[in-house]
N, C-alpha and C positions, 0 to 999 in steps of 0.2 A: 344753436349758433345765431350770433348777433351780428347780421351785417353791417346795423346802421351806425355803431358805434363810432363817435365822429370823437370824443372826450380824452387828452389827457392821463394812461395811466397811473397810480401810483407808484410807487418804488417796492420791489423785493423784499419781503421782510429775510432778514439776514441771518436769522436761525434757522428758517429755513429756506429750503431752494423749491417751492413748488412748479413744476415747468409751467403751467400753463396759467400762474398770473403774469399778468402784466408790466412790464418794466419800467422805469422811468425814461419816459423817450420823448422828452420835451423839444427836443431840436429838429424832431419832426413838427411839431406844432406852434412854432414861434414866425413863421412867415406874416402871418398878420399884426406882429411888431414891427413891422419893420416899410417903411414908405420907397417904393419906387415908379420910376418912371413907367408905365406903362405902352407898350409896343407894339403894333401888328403882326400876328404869327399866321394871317388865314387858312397859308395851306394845312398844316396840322390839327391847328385849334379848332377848324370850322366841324373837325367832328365829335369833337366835346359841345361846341356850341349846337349844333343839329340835335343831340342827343340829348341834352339839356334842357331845349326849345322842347322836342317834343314831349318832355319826363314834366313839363310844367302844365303844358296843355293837358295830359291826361290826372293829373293830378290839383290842377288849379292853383298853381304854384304864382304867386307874383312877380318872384325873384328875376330879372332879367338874365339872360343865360354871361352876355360878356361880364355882368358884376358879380357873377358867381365867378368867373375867370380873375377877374381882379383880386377877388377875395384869396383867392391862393395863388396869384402872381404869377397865374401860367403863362400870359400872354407874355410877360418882358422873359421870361427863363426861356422860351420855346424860341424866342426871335433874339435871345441873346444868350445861349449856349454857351460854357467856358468851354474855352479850347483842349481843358485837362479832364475832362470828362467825357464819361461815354456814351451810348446812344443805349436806350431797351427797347423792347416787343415783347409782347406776350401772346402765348396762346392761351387760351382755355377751351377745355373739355367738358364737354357736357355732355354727362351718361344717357344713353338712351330711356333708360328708368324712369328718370327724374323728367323726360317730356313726354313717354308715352304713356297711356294708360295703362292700370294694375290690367284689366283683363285683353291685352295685347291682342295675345297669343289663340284667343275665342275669338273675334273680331271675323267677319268677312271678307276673303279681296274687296268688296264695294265699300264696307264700312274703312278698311284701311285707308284706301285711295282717299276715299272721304277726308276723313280726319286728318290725313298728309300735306294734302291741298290747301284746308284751311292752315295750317300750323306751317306749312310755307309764306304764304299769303303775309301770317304775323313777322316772319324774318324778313320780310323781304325790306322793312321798313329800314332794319339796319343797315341793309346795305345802300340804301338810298339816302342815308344820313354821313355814309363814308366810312363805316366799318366794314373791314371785310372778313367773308366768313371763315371759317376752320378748314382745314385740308381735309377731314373727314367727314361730316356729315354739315348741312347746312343747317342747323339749332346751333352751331358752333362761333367762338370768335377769335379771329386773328387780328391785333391791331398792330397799325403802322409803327415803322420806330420813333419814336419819343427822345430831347432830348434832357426833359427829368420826368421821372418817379411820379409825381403827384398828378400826372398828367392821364397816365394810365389808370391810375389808380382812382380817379375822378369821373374817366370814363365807363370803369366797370361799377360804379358806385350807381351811375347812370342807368347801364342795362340793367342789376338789379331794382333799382327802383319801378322800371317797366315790366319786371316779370320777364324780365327775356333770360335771365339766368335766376332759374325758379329758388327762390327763400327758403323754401322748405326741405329742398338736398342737403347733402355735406360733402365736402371734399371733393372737390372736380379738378381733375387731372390739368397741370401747370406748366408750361415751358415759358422759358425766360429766353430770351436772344441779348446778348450783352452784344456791341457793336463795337471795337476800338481793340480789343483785347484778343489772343490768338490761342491754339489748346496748346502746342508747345514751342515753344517762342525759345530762339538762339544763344536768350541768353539764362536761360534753364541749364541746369548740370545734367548728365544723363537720369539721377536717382532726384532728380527737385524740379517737380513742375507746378510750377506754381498756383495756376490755372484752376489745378483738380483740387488742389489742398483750398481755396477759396470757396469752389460749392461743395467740400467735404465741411469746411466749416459752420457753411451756412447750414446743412443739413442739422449738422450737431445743434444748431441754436433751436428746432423743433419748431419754428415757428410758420414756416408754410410746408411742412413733410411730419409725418409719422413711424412707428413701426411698421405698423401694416402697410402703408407706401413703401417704403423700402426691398420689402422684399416680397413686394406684389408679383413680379414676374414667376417667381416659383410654381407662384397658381396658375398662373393666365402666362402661358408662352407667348401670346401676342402682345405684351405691355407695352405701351406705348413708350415708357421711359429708357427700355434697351433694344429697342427697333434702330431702322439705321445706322446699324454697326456701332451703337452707342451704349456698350456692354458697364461701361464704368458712367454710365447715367450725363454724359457729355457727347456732344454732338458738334465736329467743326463742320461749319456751313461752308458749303459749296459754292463760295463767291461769283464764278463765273459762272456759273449755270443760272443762281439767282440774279445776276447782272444780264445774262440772255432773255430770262423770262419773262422778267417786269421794266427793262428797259432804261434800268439809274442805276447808279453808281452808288455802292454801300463797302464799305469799308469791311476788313475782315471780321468775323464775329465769329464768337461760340455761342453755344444752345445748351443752357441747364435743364434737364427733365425729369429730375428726380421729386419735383417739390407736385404739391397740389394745395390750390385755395380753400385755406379752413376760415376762415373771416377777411371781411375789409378790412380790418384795422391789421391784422396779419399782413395781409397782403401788401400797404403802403410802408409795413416796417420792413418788409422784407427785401420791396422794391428798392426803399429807400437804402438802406445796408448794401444790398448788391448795387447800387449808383455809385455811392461813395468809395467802399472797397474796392469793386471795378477798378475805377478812376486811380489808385496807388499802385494797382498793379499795370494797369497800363504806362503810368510812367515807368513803373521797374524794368518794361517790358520795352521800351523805348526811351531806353536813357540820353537824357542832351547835358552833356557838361556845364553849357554853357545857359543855361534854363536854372535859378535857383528853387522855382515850384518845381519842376522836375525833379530835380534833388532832393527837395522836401521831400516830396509823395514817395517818392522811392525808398528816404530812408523809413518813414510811416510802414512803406508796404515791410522792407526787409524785416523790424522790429516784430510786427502785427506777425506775420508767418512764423517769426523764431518761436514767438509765445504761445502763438496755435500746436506747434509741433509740439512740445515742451506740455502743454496740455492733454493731448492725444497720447502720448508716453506715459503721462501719470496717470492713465485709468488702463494701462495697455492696451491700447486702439492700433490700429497698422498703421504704420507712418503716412500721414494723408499726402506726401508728396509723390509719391507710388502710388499712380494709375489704380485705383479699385476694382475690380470683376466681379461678376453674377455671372454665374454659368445654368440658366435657366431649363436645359436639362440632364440636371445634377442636383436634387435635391437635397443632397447629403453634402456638398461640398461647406467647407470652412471660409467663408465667405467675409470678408471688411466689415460689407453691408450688415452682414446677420450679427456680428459685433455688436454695432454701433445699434441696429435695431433695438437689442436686447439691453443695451443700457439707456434710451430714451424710453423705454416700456416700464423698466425697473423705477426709473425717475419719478414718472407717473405714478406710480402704487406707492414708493417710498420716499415722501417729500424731504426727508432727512438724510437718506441715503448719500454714500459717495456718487453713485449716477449723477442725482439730483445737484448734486453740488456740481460737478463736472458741468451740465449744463447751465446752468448759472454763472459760473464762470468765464464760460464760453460767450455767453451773451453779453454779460458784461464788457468783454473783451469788444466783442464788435462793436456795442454801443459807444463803445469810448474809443475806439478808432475811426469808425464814422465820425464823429464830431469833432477828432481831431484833423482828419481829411475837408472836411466843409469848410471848417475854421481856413482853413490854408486854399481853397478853392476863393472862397467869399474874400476874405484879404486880397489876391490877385484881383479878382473883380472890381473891387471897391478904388484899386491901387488905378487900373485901367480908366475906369471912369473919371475918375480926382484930374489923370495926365490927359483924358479926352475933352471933358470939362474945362 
């Protein structure tokens, strides 16, 4: 696995659908076309910038940490947020495998303590730089909400470059917090929510999830991604409670946990996809008549959803607007997940196959409602500034 991969990639060849090349996703990569004003964001930024600072020192990096910021426009996006967009977080997961040593399990209480101590000592730096750790073990990380993609995604680009999320693993367990968007929202029909059919999609697209993710709980009853009564790999956060804890006001949010990070560049497509999508279903999800980007993005979102369903029917998938289950002890049950597992698995072996095609499709589809969504975010902004100006 290639973290560092920062390039552009090519387009899909069209005979066939291999899942795991690379798409053409240029509209992730055209920020440094484009000249803006640059803005102060310190509360957020300062822990891209801390992380950054230190990723230089250890590596003898020239690059100053704020013209790495400039360079991807975090600073004006963080301090200028569209209103029609939503907020992320992520978690990640870090096996205990991949920080302990092979001979653990031989080790001495003194040798343990030992080696604990020191390998606390190395986290502790992140949290002094303003990342804070994972709910589970501290090798872990939780970052703050973000209000775009590249932001997060610059960050973790960071810790791997320090070795604090070791290069040499694969696939560490992923939760997403979308901020702005709700699990089932009023104006959902009892059999369409839309919510789940949005990370049923992204699943399909394979690009931060696998088979063997999917129907990990089978094995391991404590999976982390259908813990917290989060059976259909979705999680509504418990706003008041997280508003009693840490003492700020966040808006309603859901928690995707089905995905795990197989690449950087995965991971900002991923980010980026669920920013954009979000954002249309949030409007669907909060309609103002009187808002004609509201209107837009809504009818974006309704289209984008008909077409997903429409797709999931044509390889007989369960209608992804119907709540999914895992019943993790029921190994034999007829499971969404074990569907959809079995047709990204077959994709993978059968580049020509209908699977294969199915996900390709699938991608497609987002890639080209994402940029249809920015397109109409970036117009409003543009349109703001012109009337501010």
């Amino acid at each position: 696995m290639n973290f560092h991969s920062e390039t552009a990639p090519s387009e899909n060849n069209r005979e066939a659908y291999p899942i795991y090349d690379r798409e053409a996703d240029a509209d992730l990569y055209d920020e440094s076309q484009k000249a803006e004003t640059m803005k102060s964001a310190v509360d957020r930024l300062q822990v891209v910038k801390n992380l950054r600072f230190t990723e230089e020192r250890e590596k003898g990096i020239a690059e100053r940490g704020d013209e790495f910021l400039k360079k991807h426009f975090l600073e004006y996006r963080e301090s200028n947020p569209s209103p029609y967009g939503v907020t992320l977080g992520i978690e990640i997961e870090i096996p205990k495998e991949s920080v302990l040593p092979k001979n653990w399990m031989n080790l001495t209480d003194v040798e343990k303590k030992k080696f604990l101590t020191k390998l606390k000592e190395k986290y502790k730096q992140t949290k002094k730089l303003g990342m804070p750790a994972g709910t589970d073990q501290f090798w872990e990380f939780a970052s703050e909400p973000a209000n775009y993609p590249t932001t997060l995604a610059r960050e973790t680009q960071a810790l791997i470059e320090m070795n604090l999320i070791p290069k040499e693993y694969r696939k560490f367990p992923l939760h997403v917090t979308i901020g702005g968007v709700t699990f089932l929202h009023e104006n959902d029909f009892l059999k369409e929510n839309n919510t789940h059919l949005l990370a049923r999609v992204l699943d399909a697209t394979a690009w931060e999830t696998d088979a063997e993710r999917l129907i990990a709980p089978y094995k391991d009853k404590n999976s982390d991604w259908t813990s917290h009564r989060a059976e259909s790999g979705i999680r509504e956060r418990n706003l008041d409670q997280i508003k009693q804890q840490e003492g700020i006001k966040i808006e309603r949010a859901v928690e995707f946990r089905t995905m795990q990070m197989q690449s950087l560049f995965g991971l900002e497509r991923y980010l980026g996809s669920i920013y954009y999508l979000g954002s249309a279903l949030k409007a669907y999800q909060n309609p103002d008549k009187s808002d004609p980007t509201v209107k837009k993005l809504s009818k974006v979102w309704r289209q984008f959803a008909g077409r997903s369903d429409e797709l999931f029917s044509k390889i007989n998938l369960p209608n992804p607007f119907v709540p999914w289950t895992l019943e993790t002890g029921n190994p034999d049950e007829h499971s969404p997940f074990k569907v959809l597992a079995k047709i990204l698995e077959k994709s993978e072996k059968e580049p020509k196959g209908k699977e294969s095609e199915f996900v390709h499709e699938i991608r497609q589809l987002v890639i080209e409602t994402r940029k249809e969504v920015k397109d109409i975010i970036e117009e409003d902004r543009d349109k703001n500034r012109k009337t501010a100006g």
